[in-house]
N, C-alpha and C positions, 0 to 999 in steps of 0.2 A: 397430363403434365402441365407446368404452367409456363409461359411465355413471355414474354418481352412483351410489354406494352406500349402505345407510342408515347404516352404521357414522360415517357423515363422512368418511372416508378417498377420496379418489377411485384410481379405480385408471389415469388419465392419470399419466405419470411427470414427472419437473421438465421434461424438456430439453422435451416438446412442450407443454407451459406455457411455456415461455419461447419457443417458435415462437410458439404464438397471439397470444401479446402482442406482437412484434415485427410476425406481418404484419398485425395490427391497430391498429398505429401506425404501418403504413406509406398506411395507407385516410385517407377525407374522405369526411364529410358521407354520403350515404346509403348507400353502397356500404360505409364505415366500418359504418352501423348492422344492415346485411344480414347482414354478414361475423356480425354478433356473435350475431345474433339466431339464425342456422344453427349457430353454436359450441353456444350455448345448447341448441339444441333439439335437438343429433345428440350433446354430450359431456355435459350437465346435466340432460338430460329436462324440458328445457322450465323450470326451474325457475330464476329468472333471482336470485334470494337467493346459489347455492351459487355461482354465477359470481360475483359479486361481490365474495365472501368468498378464490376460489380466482385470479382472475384481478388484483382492483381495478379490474374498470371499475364505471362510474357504473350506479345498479340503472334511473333514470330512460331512461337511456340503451340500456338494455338492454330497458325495456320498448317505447320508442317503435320499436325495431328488431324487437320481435317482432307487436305492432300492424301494420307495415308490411308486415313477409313474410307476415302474414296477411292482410292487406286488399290487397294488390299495390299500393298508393300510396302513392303517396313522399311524406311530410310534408313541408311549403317551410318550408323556415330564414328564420329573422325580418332574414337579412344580405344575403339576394338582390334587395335593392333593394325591395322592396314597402314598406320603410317608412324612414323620415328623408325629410329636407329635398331637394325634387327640385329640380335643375339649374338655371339661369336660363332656359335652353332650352325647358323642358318648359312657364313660362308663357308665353313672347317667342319663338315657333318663328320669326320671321325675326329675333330679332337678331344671330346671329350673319351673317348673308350681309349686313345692315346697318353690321356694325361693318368688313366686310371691305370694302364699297363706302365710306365714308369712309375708312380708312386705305393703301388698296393708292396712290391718287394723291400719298398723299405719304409711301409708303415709299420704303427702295434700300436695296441690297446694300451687302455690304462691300465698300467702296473698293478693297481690296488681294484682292478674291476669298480669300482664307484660308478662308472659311464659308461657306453657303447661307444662312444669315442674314438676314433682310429686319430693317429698321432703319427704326423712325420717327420723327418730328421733332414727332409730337403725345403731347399728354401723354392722361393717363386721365381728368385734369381736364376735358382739350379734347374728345374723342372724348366722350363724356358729355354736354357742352354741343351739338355737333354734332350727338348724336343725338335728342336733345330740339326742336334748329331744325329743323334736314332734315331729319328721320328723323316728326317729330311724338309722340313719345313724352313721355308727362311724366313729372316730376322724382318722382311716388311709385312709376309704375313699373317705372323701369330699376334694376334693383343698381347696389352701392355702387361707391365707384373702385376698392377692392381686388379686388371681384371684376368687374370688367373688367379689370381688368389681369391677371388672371389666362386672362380668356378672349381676350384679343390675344396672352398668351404661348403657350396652346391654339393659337390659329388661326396661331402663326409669327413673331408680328411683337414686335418687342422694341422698347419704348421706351425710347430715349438721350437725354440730354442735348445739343441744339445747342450746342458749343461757339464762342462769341464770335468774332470776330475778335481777337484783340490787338497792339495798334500795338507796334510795338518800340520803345524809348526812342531817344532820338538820343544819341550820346556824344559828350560834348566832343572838341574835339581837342585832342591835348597840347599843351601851349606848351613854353617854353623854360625857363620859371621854375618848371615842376609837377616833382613826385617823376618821374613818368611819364613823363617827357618821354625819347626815344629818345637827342635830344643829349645828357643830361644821363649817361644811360647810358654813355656811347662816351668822355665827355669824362673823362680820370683827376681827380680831383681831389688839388690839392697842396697840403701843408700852407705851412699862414699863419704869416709871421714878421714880426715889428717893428722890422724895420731902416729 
């Protein structure tokens, strides 16, 4: 393999610098910081400055990858869920099989089957009030309506709008004497004179 020279010069050529970097931007997360940390230590001699300068990756980046291949453990990323705001779920472990037992009796499918779609007739408002009567949960701690409506669109069920009956209007019927009228249609009209 080749090394770091003291001149500053490496004697690695362009083209397999621009390999390194490519299958190094083809990596994630640990395997990413392995890849670099071995680049390091078999083309750099361990010296993670000249990579930096020769490659542009991060010198941070290049240290926690060499910590790692020396300690064999894999640092945990701050994104793998050990920290932020956890689920409604993780405080309310049965709300969700709650929300599912009040809304499954007043779901239904689509009328015309076009979708697998379950459709309900309650709002997030309702389901919310329902869960606090029958359910016995109180109103500090079940989440807000947005996020139940987001965990009924999770569990399947999409809240619609019942739409109303609407009466149809009655329509006159035509007379003889309206615009509208069919006679009036059919019948020529002639012109008027004053004899």
């Amino acid at each position: 393999m080749c090394t770091w020279s003291q001149e500053g010069m490496s004697e690695v050529d362009e083209v397999k610098l621009k390999e390194l970097r490519e299958t190094c931007r083809s990596m994630k997360g640990h395997l990413r910081r392995l890849f670099m940390a071995r680049t390091v230590n078999e083309v750099f001699g361990g010296v993670a400055y000249r990579a930096e300068q020769e490659l542009g990756w991060h010198r941070v980046t290049l240290t926690k990858g060499l910590h790692e291949l020396q300690s064999g453990v894999e640092c945990v990323d701050g994104r793998r869920g050990a920290t932020g705001r956890k689920p409604a779920e993780a405080h309310l472990p049965d709300l969700l099989r709650d929300i599912r037992d009040l809304v499954d009796s007043q779901s239904q499918t689509d009328a015309r089957f076009r979708t697998h779609r379950l459709y309900t007739r309650m709002s997030t408002a309702e389901v919310r009030r329902q869960l606090q009567e029958k359910k016995g949960y109180s109103d500090e701690e079940l989440p807000c309506e947005e996020t139940l409506r987001c965990k009924l669109n999770m569990l399947g069920y999409h809240p619609v709008r019942v739409q109303k009956t609407q009466v149809k209007k009655k329509s006159r019927k035509p007379t003889r004497s309206s615009n509208r009228s069919s006679a009036s249609a059919r019948k020529p009209s002639s012109p008027k004179t004053n004899c």
